[in-house]
N, CA, C and O of each residue as an XYZ file, in Angstrom:
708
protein
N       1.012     38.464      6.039
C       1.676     39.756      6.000
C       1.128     40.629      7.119
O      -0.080     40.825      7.249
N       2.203     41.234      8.056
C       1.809     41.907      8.809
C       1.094     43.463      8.463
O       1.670     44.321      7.795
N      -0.389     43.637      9.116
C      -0.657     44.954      8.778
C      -0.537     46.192      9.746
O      -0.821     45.927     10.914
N      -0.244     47.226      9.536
C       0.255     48.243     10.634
C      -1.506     49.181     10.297
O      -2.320     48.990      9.394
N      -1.537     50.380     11.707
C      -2.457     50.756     11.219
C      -1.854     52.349     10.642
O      -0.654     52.624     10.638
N      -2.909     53.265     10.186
C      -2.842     54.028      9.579
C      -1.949     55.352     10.275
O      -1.210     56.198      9.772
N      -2.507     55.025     12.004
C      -1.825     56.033     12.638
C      -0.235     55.874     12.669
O       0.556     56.804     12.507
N       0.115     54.482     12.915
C       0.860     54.042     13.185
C       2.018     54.449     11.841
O       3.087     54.847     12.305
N       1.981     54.415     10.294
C       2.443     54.628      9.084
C       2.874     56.286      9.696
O       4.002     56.644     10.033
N       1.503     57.193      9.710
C       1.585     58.076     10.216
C       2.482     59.368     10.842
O       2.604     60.569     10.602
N       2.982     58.471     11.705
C       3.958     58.897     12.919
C       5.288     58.308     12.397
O       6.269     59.003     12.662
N       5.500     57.282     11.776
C       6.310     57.037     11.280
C       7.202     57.871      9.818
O       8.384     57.892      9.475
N       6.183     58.362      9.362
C       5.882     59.438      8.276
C       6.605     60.591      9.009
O       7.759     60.870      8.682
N       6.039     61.198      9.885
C       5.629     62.857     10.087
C       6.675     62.692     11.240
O       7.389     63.690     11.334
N       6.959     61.708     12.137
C       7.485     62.276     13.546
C       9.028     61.807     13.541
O       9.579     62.016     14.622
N       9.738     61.292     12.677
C      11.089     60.527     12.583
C      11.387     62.031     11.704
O      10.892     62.214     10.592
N      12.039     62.788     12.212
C      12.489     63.894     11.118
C      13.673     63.118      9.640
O      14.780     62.589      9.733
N      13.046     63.308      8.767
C      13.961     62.980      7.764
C      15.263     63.033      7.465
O      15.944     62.079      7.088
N      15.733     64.486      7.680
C      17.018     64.963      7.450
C      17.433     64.203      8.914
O      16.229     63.964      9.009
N      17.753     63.868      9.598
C      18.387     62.740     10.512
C      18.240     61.549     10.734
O      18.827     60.889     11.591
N      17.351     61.147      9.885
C      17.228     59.748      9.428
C      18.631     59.209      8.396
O      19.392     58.243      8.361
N      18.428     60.395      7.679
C      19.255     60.456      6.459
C      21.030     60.575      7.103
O      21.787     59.616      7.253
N      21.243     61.578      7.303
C      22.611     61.591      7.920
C      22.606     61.057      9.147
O      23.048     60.388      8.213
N      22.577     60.554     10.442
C      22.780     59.862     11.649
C      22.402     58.358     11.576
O      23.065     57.595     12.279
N      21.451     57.868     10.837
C      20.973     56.528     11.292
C      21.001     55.978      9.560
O      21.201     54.773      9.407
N      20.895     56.442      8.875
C      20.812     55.525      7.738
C      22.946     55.777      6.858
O      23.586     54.952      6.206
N      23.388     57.336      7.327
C      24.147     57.478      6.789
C      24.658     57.359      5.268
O      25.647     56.781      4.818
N      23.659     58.092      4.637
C      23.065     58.299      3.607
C      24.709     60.062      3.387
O      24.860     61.076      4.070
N      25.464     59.560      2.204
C      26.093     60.547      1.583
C      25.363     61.832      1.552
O      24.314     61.898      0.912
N      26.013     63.285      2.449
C      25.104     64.093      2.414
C      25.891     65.425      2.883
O      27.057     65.334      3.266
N      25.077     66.924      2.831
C      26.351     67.597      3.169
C      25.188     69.262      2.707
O      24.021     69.389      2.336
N      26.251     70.177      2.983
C      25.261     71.350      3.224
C      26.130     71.859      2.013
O      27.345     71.724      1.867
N      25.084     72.571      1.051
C      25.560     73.421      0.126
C      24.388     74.496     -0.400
O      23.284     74.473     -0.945
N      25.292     75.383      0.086
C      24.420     76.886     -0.649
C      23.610     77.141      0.633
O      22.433     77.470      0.478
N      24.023     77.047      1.688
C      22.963     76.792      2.816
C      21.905     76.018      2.567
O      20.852     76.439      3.046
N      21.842     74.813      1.845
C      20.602     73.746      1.741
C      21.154     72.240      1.957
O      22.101     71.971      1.217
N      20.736     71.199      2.838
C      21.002     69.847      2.962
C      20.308     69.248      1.837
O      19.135     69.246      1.465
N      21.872     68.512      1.217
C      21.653     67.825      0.220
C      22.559     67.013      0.409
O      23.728     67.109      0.780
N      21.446     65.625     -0.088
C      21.808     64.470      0.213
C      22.116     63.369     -1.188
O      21.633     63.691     -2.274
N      22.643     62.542     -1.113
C      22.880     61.467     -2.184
C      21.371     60.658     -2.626
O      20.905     60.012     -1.687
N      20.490     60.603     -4.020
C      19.553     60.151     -3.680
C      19.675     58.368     -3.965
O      20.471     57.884     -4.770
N      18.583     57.452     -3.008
C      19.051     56.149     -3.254
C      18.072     55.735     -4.741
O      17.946     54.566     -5.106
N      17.460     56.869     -5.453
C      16.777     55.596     -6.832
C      17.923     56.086     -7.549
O      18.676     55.184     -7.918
N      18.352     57.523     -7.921
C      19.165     57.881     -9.295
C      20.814     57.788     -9.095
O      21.729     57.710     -9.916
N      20.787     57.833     -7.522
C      22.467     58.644     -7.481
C      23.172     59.411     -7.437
O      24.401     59.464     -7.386
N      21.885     60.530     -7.466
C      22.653     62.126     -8.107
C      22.737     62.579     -6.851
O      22.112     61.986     -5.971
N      23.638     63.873     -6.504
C      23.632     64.216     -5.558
C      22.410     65.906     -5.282
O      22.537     67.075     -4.918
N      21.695     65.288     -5.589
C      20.094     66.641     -6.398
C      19.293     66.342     -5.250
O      18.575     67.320     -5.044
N      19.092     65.472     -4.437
C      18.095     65.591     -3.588
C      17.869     66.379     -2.159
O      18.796     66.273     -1.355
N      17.110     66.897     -1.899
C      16.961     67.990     -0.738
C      16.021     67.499      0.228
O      15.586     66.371      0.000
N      15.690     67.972      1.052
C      14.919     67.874      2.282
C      14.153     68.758      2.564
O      14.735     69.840      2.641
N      12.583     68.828      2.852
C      11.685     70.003      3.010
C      11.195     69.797      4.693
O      10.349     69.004      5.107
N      11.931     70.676      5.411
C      11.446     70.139      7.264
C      10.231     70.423      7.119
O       9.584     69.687      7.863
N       9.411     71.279      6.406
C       8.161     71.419      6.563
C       7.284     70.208      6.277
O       6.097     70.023      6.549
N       7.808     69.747      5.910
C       7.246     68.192      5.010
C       7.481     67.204      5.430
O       6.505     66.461      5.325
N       8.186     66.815      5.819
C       9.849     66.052      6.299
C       9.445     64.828      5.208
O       8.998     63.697      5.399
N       9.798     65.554      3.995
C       9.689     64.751      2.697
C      10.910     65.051      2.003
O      11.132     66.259      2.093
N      11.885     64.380      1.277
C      13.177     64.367      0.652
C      12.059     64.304     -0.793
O      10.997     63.758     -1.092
N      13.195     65.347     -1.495
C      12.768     65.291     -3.353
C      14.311     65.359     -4.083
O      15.252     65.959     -3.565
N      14.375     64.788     -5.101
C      15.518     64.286     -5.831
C      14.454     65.264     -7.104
O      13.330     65.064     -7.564
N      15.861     66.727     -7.396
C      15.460     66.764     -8.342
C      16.000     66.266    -10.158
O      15.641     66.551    -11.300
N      16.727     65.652     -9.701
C      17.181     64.917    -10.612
C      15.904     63.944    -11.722
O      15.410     64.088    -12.840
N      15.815     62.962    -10.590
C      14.858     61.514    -11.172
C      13.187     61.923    -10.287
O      12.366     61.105     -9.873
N      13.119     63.392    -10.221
C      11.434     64.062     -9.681
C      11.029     63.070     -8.912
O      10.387     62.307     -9.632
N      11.063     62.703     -7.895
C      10.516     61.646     -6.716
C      10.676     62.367     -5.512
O      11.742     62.852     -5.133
N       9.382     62.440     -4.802
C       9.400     62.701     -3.416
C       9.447     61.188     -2.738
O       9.087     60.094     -3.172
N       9.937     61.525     -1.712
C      10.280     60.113     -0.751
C      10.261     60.913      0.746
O      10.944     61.834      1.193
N       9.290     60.216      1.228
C       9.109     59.466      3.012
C       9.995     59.115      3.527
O      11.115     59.177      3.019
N       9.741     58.615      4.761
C      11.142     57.794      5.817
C      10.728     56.289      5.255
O      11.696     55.536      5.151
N      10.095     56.014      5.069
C       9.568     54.493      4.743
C      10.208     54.465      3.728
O      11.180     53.711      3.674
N       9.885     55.213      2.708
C      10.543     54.704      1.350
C      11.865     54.574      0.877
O      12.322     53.718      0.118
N      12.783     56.157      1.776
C      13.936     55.546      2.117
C      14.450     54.812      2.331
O      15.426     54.443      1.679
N      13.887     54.115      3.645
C      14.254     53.231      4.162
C      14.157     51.776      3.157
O      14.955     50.857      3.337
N      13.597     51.742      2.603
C      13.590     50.743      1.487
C      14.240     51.066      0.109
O      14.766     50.178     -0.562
N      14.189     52.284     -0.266
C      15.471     52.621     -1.139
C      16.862     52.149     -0.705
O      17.484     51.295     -1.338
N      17.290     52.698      0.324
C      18.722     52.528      0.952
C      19.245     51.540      1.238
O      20.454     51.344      1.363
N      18.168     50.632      1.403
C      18.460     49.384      2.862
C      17.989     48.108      1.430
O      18.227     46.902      1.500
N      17.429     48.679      0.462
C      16.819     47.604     -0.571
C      15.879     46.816      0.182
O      15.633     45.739     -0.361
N      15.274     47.027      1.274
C      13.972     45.836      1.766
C      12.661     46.343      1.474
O      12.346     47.453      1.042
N      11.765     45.105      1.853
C      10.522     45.601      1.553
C       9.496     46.548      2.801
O       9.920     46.927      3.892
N       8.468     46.708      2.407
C       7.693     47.616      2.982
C       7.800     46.953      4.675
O       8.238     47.707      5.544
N       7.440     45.741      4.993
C       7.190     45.066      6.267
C       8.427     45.657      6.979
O       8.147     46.459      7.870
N       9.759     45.419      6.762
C      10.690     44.843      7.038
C      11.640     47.060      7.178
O      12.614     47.499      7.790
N      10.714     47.634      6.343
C      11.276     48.689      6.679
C      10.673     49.590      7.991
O      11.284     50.366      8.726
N       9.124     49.160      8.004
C       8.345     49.641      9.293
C       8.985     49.335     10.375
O       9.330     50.055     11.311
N       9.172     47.850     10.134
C       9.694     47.577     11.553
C      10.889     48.005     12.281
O      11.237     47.909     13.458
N      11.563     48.649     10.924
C      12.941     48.502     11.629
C      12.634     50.125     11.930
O      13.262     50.482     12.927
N      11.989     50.997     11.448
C      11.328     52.545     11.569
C      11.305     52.369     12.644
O      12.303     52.590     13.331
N       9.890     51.803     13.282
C       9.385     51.466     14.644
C      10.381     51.271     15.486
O      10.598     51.922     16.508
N      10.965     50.420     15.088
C      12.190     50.212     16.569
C      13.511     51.812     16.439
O      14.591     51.948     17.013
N      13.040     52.434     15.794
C      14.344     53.306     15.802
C      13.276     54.801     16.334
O      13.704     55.840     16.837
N      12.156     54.534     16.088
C      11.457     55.846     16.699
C      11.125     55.819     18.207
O      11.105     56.727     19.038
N      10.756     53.901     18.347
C      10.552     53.528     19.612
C      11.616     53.842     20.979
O      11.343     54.281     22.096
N      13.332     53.289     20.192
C      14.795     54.055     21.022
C      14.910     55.734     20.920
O      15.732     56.322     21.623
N      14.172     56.341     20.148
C      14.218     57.986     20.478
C      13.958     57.986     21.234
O      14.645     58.363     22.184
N      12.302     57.384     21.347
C      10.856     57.949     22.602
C      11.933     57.737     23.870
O      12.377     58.698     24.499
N      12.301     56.311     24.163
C      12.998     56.124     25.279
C      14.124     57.244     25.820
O      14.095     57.732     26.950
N      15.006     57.519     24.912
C      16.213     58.582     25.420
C      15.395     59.750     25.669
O      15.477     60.368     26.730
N      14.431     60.151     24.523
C      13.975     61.757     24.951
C      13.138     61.731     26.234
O      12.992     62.778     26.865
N      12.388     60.187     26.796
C      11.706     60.525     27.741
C      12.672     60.643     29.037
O      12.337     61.036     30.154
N      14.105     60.156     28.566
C      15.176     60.099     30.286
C      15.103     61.792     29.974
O      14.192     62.178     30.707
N      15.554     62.783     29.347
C      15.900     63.633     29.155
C      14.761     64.720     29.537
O      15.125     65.784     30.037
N      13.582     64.503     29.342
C      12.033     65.779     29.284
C      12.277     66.357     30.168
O      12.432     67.551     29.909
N      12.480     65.940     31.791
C      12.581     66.550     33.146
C      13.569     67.170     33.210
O      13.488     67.726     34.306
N      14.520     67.471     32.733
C      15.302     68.569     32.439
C      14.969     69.451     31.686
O      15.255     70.608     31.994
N      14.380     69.223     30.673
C      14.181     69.877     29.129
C      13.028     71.071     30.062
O      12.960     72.280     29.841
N      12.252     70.324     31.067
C      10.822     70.958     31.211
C      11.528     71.810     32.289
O      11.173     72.986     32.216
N      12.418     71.563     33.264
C      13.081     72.378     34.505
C      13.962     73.490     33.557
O      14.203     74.451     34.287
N      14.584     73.729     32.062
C      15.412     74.532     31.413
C      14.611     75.003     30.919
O      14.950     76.186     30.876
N      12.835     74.818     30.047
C      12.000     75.573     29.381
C      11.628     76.939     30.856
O      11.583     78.166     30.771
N      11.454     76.144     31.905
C      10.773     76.954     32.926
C      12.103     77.830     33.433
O      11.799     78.906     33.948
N      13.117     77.617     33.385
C      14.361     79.002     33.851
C      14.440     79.691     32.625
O      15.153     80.694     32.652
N      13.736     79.336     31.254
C      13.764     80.472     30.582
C      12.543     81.210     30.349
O      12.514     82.135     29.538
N      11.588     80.870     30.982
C      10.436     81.297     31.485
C      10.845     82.537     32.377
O      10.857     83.727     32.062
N      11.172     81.941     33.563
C      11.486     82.891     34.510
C      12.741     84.005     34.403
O      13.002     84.950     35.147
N      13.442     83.510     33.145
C      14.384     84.602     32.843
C      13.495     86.275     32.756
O      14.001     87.292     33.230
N      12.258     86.256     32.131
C      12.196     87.126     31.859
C      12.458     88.022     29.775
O      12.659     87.483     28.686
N      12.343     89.097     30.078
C      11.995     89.326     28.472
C      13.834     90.610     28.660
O      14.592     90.872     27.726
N      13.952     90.995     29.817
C      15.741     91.474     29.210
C      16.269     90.828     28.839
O      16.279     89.605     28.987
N      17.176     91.845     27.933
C      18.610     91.575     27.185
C      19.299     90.886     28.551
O      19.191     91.153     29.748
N      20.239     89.633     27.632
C      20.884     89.237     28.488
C      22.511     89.229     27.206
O      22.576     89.370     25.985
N      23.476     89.016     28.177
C      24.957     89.208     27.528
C      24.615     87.593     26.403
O      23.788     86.744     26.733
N      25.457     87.511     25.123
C      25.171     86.001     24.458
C      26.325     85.360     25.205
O      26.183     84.137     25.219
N      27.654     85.860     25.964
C      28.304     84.371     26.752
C      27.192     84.009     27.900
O      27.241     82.859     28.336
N      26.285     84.810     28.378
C      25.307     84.002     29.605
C      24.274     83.122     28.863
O      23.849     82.027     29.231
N      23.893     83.938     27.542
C      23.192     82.361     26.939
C      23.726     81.796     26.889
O      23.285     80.825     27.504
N      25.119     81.496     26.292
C      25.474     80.259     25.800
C      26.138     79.390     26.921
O      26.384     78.199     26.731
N      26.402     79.994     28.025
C      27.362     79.225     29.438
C      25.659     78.646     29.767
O      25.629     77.546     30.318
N      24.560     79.164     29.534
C      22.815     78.599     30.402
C      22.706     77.344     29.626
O      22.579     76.183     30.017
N      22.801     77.953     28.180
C      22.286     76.715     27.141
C      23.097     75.407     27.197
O      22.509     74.326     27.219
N      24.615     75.501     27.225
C      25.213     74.380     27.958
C      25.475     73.800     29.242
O      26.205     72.814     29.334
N      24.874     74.396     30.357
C      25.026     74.100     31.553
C      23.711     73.166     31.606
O      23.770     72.157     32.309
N      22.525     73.454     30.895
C      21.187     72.772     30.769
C      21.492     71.746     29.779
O      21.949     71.965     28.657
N      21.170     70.477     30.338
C      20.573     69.282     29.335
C      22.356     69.199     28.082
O      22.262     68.681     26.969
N      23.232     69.573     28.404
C      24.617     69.371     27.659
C      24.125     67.854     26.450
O      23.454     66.865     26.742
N      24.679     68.162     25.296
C      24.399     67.622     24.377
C      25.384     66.386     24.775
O      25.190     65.177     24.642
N      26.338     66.982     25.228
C      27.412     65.665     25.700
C      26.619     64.500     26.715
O      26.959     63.317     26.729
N      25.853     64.885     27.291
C      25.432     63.697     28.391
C      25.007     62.575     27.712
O      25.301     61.408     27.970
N      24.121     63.098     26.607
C      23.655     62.124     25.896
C      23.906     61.259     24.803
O      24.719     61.722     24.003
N      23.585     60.473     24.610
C      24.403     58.902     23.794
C      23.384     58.991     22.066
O      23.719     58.954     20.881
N      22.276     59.098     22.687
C      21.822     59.236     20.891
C      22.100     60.309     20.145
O      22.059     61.382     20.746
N      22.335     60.329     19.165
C      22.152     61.155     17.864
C      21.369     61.996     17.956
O      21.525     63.211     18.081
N      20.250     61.237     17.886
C      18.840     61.691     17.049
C      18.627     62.860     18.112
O      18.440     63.982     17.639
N      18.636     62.677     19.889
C      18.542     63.294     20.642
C      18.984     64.573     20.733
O      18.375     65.577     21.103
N      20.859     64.351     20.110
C      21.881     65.558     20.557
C      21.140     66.649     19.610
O      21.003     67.841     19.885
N      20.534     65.759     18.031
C      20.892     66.823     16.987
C      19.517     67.790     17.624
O      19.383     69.013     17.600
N      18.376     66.486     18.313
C      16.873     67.456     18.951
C      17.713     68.745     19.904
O      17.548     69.917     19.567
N      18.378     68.482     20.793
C      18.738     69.457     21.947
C      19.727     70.913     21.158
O      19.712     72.007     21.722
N      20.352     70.747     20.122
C      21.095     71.473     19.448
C      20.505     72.599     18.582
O      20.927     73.730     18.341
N      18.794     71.588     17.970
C      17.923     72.613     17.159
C      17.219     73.188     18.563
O      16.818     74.327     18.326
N      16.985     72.876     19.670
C      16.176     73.390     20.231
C      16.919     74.551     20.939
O      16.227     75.568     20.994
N      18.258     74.674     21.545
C      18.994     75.230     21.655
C      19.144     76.550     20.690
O      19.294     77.705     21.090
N      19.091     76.237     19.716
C      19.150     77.342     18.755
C      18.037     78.303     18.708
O      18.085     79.527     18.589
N      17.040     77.529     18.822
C      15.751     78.261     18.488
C      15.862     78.961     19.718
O      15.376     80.077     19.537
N      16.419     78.791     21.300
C      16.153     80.049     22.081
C      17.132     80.696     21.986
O      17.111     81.570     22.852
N      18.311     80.759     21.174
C      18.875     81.542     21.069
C      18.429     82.276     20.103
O      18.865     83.422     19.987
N      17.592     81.837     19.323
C      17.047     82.929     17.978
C      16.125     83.643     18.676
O      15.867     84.771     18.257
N      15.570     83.240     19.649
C      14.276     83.684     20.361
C      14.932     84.992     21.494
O      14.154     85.836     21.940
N      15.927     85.004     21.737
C      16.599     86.079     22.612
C      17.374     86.591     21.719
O      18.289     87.044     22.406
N      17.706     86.906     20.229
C      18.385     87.635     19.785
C      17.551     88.072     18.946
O      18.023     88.950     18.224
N      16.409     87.784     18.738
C      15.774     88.930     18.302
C      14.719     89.381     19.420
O      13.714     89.961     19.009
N      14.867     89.156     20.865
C      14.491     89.872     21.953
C      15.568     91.137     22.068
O      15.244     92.200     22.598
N      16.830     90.902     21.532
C      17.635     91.888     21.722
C      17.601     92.918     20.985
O      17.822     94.072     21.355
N      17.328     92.562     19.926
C      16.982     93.110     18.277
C      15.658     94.475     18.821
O      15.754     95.703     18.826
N      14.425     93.484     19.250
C      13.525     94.851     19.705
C      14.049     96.013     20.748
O      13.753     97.206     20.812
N      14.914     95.231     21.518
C      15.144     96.438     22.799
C      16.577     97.405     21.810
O      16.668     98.632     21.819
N      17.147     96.847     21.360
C      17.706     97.889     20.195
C      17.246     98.994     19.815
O      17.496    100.184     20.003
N      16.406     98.285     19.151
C      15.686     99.618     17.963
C      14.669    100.200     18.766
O      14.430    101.300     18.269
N      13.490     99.883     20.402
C      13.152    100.840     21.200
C      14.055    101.950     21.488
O      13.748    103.131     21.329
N      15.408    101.446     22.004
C      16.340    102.480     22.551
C      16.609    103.116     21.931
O      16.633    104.256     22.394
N      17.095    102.950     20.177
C      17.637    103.603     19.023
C      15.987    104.767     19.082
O      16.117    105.912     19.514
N      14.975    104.405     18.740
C      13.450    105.510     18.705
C      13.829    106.508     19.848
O      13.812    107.736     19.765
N      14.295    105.482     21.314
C      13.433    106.582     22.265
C      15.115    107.345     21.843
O      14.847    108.479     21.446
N      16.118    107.208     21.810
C      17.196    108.270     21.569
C      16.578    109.218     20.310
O      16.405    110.436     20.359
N      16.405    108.672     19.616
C      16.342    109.788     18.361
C      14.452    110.629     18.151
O      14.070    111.337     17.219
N      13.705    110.207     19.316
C      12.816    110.909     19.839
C      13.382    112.031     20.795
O      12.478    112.681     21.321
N      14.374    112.328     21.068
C      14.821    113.397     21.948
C      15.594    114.265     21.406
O      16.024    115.208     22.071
């Protein structure tokens, strides 16, 4: 029996985000309700199980089980422990590859929003920047588009509540006069 090491379980654990394990690669019945991803679980059936990104641990509250990417992966797929690593490994191993064609952009679009600066900018110039950089379309994986889409978001959350402060300065310094 093949043994993996601890780091190795690890990363397999913590760095394969769950909730896209679940919908893109395992295609696991699943769907957004109440603003929360909930998914079909593979021990009970119910459709009760959720996803904690902080964790990137799935809980079924139905049949009370937290579940891993490993264990999924052997829930869903019915194989055993060996046979689910490996196939983990080779699916974290084809991320590493696409995200590493992609970084040198990612790192040339972190640094033009570097150099943007801390003004308000109009949201059609974010959003014509955010798709002119690293386009979700170029790319062929999943796992990748759904990375470039959350990351995308987050600078748009990150400049709208840059907009948010220069607001309410302007709203003070007006109603200071």
């Amino acid at each position: 029996m093949k043994r993996f090491s601890a780091d190795q379980l690890r990363t397999l654990r913590n760095e394969i985000p769950i909730h896209i394990l679940i919908e893109k690669e395992l295609k696991i019945p699943c769907k957004y309700s109440e603003g929360v991803f909930r998914f079909l679980c593979p021990l009970c059936g119910e459709f009760m199980a959720s996803v904690k990104k902080e964790t990137n641990l799935a809980r079924c509250f139905v049949c009370n089980q937290n579940i891993n990417t490993i264990e999924l992966v052997m829930y869903d797929k019915k194989w055993k422990f060996v046979d689910s690593v490996k196939y983990l490994q080779n699916y974290y191993d084809a991320s590493l590859k696409q995200s590493s064609r992609c970084s040198r952009r990612k790192v040339e679009a972190m640094e033009d929003n570097k150099n943007s600066g801390s003004c308000p900018q109009a949201i059609g110039d974010i959003l014509k920047h955010c798709l002119s950089q690293d386009s979700v379309y170029e790319n062929t994986s999943n796992f990748q588009k759904f990375e470039v889409l959350e990351n995308k978001l987050d600078q748009l959350s990150k400049q709208v509540e840059q907009i948010r402060v220069f607001i309410i300065t302007i709203a003070r310094r007006l109603n200071g006069k």
